[in-house]
N, C-alpha and C positions, 0 to 999 in steps of 0.2 A: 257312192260305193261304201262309204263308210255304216250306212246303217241298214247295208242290203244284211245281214246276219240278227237285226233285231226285226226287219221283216220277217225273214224264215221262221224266225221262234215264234213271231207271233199270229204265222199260221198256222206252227204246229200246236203250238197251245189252244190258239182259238178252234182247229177243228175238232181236238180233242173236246174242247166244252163242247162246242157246238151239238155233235153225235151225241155223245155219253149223257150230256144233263138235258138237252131237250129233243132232238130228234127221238133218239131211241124212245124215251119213256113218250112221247107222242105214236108214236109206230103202234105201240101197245095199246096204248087208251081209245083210239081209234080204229085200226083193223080189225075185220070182222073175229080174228079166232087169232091164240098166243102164237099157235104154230108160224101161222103166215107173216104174225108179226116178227117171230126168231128167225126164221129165215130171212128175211128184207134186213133184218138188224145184222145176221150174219155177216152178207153180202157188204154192208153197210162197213164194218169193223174190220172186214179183209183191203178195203180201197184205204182205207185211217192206218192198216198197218204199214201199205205202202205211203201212205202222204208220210208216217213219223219215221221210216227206215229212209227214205230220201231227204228229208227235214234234216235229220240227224247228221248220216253222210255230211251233206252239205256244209253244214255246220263245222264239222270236224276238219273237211277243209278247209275251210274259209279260216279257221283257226289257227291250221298251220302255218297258210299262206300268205297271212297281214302278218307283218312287223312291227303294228304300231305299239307302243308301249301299255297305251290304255288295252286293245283287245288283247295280247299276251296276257296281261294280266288277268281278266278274266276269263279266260281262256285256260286256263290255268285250273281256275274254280271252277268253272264251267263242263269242262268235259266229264269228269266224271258221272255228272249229271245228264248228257248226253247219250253215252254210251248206257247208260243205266235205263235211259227213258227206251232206245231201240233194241236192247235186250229184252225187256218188258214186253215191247209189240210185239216182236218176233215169237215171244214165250208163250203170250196170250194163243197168239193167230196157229201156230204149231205142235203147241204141247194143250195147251187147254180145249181151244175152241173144238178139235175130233172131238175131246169127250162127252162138252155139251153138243154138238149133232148128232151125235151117237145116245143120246140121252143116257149118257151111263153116269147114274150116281148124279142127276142133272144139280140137285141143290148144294151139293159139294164144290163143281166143277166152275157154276155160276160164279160161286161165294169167291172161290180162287180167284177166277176172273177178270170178275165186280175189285176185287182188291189189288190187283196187277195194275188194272187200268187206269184207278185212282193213283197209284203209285209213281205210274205214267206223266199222267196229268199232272201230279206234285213236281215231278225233273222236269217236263216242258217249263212250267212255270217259274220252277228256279231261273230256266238258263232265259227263260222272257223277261224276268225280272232284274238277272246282273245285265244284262244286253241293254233294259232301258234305260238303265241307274247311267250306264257309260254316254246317251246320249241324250 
């Protein structure tokens, strides 16, 4: 039980690599045309919003829910980073992503993003990184 919380993280961090650095840019390099690649990518980024809004959750319970001294403690440091990383998905998947399907202002909206989700990716990795330090 004790290191079911550095699993989580390091699904949510690892799907986050996963999508973002190689599926996606393979989607592209491959599929006949960008379009049909943005769309599969879309599709793709909407299930990753759910893996990191359920990730997160989780997380934040497990957080409250152990009393051990060690996960308190980061736990501590930890959430903000949490809560930062599922505000992110939510932002991308809600506020961004209409506009790139919408192609309005596509290389603006991209660039937004491209840089949410890296941001994303930086908070999973935080909170995979204190969760491994503890174990």
């Amino acid at each position: 039980m004790r290191s079911v919380p550095l699993w989580i993280a390091a699904v949510w961090w690892g799907s986050l690599t996963t999508l973002g650095f190689f599926v996606v840019p393979m989607l592209f390099a491959h599929l006949p045309t960008p379009a049909i690649a943005g769309a599969m990518a879309a599709k793709l980024f909407t299930v990753q919003t759910a893996i990191s809004a359920v990730s997160g959750m989780v997380l934040l319970m497990l957080f409250r829910s152990n009393k051990s001294s060690a996960l308190v403690d980061i736990a501590q440091s930890a959430t903000l980073f949490v809560v930062s990383g599922v505000l992110l998905a939510l932002l991308v998947e809600f506020g961004v992503a209409p506009h790139i399907i919408a192609r309005d202002n596509l290389a603006l909206w991209h660039g937004v993003g491209t840089g949410m989700y890296v941001v994303q990716w930086i908070c999973a990795g935080v909170v995979f990184g204190k969760l491994a330090k503890r174990v």
